[in-house]
Each structure stands twice: as structure tokens, then as C-alpha cells.
TIDRENGU-327743 format. One record per residue: residue in three letters; x, y, z of N, C-alpha, C in turn; residue number from 1. Coordinates in steps of 0.2 Angstrom, whole numbers, always signed. Each point is the difference from the previous one (the first is absolute). Example, Ala and Ser with C-alpha at 12.3 -4.5 7.8 and 13.67 -1.06 7.14 Angstrom:
BEGIN
NODE  keke    npx    npy    npz   capx   capy   capz    cpx    cpy    cpz  fidren
NODE   ALA    +66    -28    +39     -4     +6     +0     +4     +6     +0       1
NODE   SER     -2     +5     -4     +4     +6     +1     -4     +5     +3       2
//
This chain:
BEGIN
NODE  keke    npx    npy    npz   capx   capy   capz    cpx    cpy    cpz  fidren
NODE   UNK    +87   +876   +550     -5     +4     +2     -7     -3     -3       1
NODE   UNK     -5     -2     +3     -7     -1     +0     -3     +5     -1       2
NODE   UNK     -5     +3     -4     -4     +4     +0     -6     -2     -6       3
NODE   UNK     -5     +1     +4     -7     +1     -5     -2     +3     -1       4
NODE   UNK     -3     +3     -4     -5     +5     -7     -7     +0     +2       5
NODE   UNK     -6     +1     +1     -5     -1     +5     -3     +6     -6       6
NODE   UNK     -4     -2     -6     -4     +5     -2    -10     -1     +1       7
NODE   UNK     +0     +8     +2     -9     -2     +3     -1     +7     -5       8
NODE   UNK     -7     -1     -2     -3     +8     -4     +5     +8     +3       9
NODE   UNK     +2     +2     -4     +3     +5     +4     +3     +1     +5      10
NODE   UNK     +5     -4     +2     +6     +1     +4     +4     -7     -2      11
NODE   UNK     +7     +1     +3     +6     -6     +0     +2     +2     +8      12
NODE   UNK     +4     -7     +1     +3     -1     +6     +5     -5     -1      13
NODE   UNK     +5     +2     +2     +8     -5     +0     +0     -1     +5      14
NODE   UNK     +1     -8     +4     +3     -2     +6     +6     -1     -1      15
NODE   UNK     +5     +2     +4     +7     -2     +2     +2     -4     +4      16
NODE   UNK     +1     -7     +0     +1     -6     +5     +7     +0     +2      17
NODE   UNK     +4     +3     -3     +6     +0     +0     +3     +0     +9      18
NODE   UNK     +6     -2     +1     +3     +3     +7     +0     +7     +1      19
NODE   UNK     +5     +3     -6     +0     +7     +1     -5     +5     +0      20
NODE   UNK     -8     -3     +0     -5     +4     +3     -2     -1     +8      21
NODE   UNK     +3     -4     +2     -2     +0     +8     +4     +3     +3      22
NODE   UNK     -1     +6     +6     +3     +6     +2     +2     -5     +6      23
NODE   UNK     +8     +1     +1     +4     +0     +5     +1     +4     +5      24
NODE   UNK     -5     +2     +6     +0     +7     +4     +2     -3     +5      25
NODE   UNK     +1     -5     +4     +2     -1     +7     +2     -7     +0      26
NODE   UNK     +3     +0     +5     +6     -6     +2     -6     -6     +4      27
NODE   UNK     +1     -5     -1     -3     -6     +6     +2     +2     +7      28
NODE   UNK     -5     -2     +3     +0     +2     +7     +3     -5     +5      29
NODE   UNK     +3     -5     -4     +3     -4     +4     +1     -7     -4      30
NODE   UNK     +5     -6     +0     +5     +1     +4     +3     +4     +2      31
NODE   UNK     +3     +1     +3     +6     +8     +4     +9     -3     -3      32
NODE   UNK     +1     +6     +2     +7     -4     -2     +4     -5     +5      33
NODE   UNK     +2     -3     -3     +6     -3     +6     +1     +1     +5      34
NODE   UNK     +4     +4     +0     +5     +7     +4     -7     -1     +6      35
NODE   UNK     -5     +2     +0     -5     +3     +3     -3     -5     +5      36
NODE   UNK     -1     -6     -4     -2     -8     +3     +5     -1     +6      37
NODE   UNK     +7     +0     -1     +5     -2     +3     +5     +6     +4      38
NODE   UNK     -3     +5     +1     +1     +8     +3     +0     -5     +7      39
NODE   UNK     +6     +1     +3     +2     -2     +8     -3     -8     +3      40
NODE   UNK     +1     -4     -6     -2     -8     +1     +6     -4     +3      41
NODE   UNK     -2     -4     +2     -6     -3     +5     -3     +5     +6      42
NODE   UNK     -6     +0     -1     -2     +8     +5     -6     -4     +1      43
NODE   UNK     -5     -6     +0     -4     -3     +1     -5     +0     +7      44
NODE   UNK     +6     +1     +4     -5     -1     +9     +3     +5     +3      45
NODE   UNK     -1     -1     +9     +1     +3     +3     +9     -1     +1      46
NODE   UNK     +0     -4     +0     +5     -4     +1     +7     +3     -4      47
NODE   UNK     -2     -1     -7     +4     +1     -7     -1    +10     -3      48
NODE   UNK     -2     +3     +6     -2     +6     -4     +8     +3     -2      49
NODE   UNK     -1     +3     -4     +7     +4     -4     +0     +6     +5      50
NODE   UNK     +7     +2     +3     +1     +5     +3     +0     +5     -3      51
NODE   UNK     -4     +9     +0     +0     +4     -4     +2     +6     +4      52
NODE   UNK     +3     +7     -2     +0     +6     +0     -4     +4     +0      53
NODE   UNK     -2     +5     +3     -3     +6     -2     +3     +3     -7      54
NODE   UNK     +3     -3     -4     +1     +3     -6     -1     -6     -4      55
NODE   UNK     -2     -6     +2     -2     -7     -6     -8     +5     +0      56
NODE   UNK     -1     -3     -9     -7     +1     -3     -2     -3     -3      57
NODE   UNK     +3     -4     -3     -1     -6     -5     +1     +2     -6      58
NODE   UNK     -3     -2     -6     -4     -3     +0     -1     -8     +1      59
NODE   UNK     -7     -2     +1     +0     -5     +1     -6     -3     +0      60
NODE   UNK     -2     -7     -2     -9     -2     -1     -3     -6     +3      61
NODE   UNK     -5     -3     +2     -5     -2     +0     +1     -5     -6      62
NODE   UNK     +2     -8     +0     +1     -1     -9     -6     -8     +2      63
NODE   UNK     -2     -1     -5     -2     -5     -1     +3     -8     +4      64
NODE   UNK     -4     -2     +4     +5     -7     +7     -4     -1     +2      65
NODE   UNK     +1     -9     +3     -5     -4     +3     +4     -1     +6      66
NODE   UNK     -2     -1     +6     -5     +5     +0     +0     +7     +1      67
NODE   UNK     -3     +5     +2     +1     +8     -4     +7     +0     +5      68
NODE   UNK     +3     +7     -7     +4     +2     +1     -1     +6     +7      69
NODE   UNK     +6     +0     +4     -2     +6     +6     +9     +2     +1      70
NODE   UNK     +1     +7     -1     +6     +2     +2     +0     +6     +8      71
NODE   UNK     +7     -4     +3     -1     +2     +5     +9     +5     +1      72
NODE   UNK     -5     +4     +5    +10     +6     -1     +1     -1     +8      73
NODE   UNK     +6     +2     +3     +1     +1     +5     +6     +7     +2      74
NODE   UNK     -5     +5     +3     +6     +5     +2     -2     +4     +9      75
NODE   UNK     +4     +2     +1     +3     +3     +7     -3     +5     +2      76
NODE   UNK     -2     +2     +5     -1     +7     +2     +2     +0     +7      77
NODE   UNK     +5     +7     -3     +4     +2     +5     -3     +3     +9      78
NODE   UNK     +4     -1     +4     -3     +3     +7     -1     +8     -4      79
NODE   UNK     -7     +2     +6     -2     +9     +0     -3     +0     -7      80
NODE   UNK     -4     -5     -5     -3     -1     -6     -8     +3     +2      81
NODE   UNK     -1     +6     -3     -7     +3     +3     -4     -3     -5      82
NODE   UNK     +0     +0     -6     -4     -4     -5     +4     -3     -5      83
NODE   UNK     -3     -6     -3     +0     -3     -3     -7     -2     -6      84
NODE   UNK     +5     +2     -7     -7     -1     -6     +2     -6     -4      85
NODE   UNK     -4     -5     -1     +4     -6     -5     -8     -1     -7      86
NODE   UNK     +2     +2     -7     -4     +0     -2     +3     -5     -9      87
NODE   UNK     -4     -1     -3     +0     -2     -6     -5     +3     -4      88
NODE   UNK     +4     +2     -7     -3     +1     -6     -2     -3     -6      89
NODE   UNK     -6     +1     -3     +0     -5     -4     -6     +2     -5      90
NODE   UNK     +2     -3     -7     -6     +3     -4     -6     -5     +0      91
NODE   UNK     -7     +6     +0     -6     -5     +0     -1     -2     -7      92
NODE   UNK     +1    -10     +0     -2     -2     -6     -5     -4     +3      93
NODE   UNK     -3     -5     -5     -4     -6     -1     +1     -4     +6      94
NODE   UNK     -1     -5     +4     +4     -5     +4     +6     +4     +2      95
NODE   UNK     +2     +4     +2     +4     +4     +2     +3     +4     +8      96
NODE   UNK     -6     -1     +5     -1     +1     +6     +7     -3     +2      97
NODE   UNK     +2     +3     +5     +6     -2     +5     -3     +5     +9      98
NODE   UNK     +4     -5     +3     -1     +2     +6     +5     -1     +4      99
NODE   UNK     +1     +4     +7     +4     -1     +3     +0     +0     +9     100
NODE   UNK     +5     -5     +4     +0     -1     +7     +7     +2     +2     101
NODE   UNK     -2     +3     +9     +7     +2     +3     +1     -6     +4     102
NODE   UNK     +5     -5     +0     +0     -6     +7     +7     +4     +5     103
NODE   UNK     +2     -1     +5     +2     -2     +4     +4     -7     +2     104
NODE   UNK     +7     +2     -6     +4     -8     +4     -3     -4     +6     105
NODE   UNK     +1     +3     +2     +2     +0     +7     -6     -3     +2     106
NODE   UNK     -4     +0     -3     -7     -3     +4     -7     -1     -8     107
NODE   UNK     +3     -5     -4     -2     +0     -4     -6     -4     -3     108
NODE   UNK     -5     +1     +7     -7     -4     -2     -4     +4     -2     109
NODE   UNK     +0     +6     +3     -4     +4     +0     +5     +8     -8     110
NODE   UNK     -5     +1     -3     +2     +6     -1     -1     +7     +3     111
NODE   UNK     +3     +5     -2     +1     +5     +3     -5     +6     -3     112
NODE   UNK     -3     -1     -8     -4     +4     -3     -1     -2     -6     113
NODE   UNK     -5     +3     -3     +1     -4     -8     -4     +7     -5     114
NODE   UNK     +0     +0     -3     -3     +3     -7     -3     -3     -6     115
NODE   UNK     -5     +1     +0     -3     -6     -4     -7     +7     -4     116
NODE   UNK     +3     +5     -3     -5     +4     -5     +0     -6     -6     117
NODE   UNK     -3     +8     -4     -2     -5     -8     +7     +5     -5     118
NODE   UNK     +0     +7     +3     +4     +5     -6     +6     -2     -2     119
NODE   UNK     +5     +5     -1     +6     -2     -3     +7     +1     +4     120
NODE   UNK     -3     -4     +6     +5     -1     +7     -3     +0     +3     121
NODE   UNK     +5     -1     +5     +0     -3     +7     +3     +4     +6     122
NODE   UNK     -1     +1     +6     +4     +6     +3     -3     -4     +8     123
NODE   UNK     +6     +1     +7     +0     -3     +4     +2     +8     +5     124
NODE   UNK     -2     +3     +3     +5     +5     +5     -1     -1     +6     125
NODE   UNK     +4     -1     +4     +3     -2     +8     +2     +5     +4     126
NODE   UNK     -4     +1     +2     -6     +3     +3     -5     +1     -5     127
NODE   UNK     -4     -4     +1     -7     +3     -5     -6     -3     +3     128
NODE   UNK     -5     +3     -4     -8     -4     +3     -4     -3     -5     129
NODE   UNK     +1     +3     -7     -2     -5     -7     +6     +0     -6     130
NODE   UNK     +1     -6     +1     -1     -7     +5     +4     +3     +6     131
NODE   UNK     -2     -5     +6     +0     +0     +6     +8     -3     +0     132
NODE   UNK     +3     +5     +5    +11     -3     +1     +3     +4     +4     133
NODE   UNK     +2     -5     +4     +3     +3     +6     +6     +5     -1     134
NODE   UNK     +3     +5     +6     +6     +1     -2     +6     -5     +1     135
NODE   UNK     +4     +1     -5     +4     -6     -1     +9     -1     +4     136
NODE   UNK     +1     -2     +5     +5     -1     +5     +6     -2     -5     137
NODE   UNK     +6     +3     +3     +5     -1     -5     +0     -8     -1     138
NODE   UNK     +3     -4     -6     +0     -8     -2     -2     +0     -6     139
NODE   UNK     +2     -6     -3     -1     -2     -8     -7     -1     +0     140
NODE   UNK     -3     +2     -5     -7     -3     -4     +0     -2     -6     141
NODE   UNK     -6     -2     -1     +0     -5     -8     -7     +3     -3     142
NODE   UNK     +1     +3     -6     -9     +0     -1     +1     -2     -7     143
NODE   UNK     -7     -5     -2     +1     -4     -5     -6     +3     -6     144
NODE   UNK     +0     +0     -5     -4     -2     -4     -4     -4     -5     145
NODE   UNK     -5     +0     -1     -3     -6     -3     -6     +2     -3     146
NODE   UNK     -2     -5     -1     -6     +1     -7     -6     +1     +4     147
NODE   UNK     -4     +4     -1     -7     +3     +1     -4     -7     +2     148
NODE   UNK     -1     -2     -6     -3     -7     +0     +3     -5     -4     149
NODE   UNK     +0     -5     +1     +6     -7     -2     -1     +3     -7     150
NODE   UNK     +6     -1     -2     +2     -1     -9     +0     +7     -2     151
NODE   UNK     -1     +5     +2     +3     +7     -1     +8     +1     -2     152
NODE   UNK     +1     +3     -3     +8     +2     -3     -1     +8     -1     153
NODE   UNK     +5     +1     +2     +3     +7     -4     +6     +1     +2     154
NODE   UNK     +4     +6     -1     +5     +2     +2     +1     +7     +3     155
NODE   UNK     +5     +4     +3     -4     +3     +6     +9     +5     +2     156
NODE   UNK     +1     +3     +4     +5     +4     +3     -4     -1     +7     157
NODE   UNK     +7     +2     +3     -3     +2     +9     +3     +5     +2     158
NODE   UNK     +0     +2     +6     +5     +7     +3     -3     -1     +7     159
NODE   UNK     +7     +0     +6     -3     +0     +6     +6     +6     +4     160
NODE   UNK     -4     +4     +3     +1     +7     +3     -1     -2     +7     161
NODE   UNK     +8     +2     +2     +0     +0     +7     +0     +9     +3     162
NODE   UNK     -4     +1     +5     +2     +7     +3     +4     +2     +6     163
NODE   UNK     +6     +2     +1     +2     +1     +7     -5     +2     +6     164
//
């Protein structure tokens, strides 16, 4: 341990340089784990989306790739689907924005809606008007996530609700 003595007219002051004086309160906000980086990989395009459940959540994340990382899921909606919600959660950090797109296999030039706030998720619903998304005919979809703006990371949960 380091410490100095600092004597001035009428007072003392002891510095403590030590380790055991800097407060350990909170974890790094990233790298993420493994597990999180590599949650349903290769998941890259449209092409390579991981096929998900109404009961997949992740976890999963946004990791540090050149070029950026973008995870993409694919799941079903059944004939007679009156709505459909497909969102992402995520904590607001530093360089931490994510965003999210609905594509359409089936016709994958165009996408079908996107969400693109600042808070701590993302939310897509099918039938809706903000964002703007049609109602959704039975057929497989893809919606991907990605970095707000290039080199963004974080880590994140999703949950997508189909309604009969």
C-alpha cells in the first residue's frame, strides 16, 4: 500500500492509492458473453436467419464485427393471425443503440417496417401505424437487428406475439 502524509497548518490528509480503495460497483458494459455473441449463429442475412419460436428470447447481442454485426431470426405466422408484435429489449448504454427491421423472404428488397427510436427497445406491431406495417398474411418472416449506427454493440432479449 502507498500512502502519503500531507501535513498543512492545522489539518492532515492521508491518500490511499491502494487497489483496495477503488469501489467495485458495476460490471463492464461489454464485451458480452459468448453464449450472447454466438445465441443462434450463423444468423447473419436474410438468407442465414436462425429459425425462432414464440417462446425463443435470447439472450443475444450486437458484438464487436467488421463489418457490423446484424442478427437476423425467422418465424411463421399462422393463417387467421389478427396481430403480430415483434420487439427487442435492451439496456440504454454509451454506444449502445440497436435497431430493428421486419423483411419479407419472400420478397426481400424491400422491407416491411423498421424501428429505429433512441430508448431501450424496439417494437414492430402488424397491424400498426408507428411505425407504419401492414397486416401480416400467413408465411414465414425475418426481422433483423442491428446497430443504430455503425460500431454500436450491446446485448438485448426479443419476444415476438402472434394473436389469433
Amino acid at each position: 500500500m502507498v500512502s502519503a502524509l500531507v501535513f498543512a497548518p492545522g489539518c492532515s490528509l492521508i491518500l490511499d492509492f491502494s487497489d483496495k480503495a477503488i469501489p467495485i460497483d458495476a460490471a463492464i458494459d461489454g464485451p458480452f458473453d459468448p453464449s450472447e455473441c454466438d445465441y443462434k449463429e450463423p444468423n447473419d442475412s436474410i438468407a442465414t436467419a436462425a429459425t425462432i419460436t414464440t417462446s425463443d428470447s435470447g439472450p443475444a447481442a450486437i458484438c464487436p464485427a467488421t463489418p457490423d454485426d446484424h442478427d437476423f431470426y425467422r418465424f411463421t405466422v399462422p393463417a387467421g393471425a389478427t396481430s403480430v408484435t415483434v420487439k427487442i429489449i435492451f439496456t440504454i448504454r454509451p454506444n449502445g443503440d440497436l435497431d430493428m427491421r421486419l423483411w419479407d423472404p419472400a420478397n426481400p428488397a424491400n422491407f416491411i417496417a423498421q424501428s429505429r427510436g433512441v430508448g431501450a427497445g424496439e417494437t414492430i406491431i402488424c397491424p400498426g401505424a408507428s411505425p407504419s406495417c401492414p397486416t401480416l398474411v400467413a408465411g414465414d418472416y425475418v426481422f433483423e437487428v442491428f446497430p443504430g449506427v455503425s460500431g454500436e454493440i450491446n446485448d438485448y432479449t426479443f419476444a415476438v406475439d402472434i394473436t389469433p
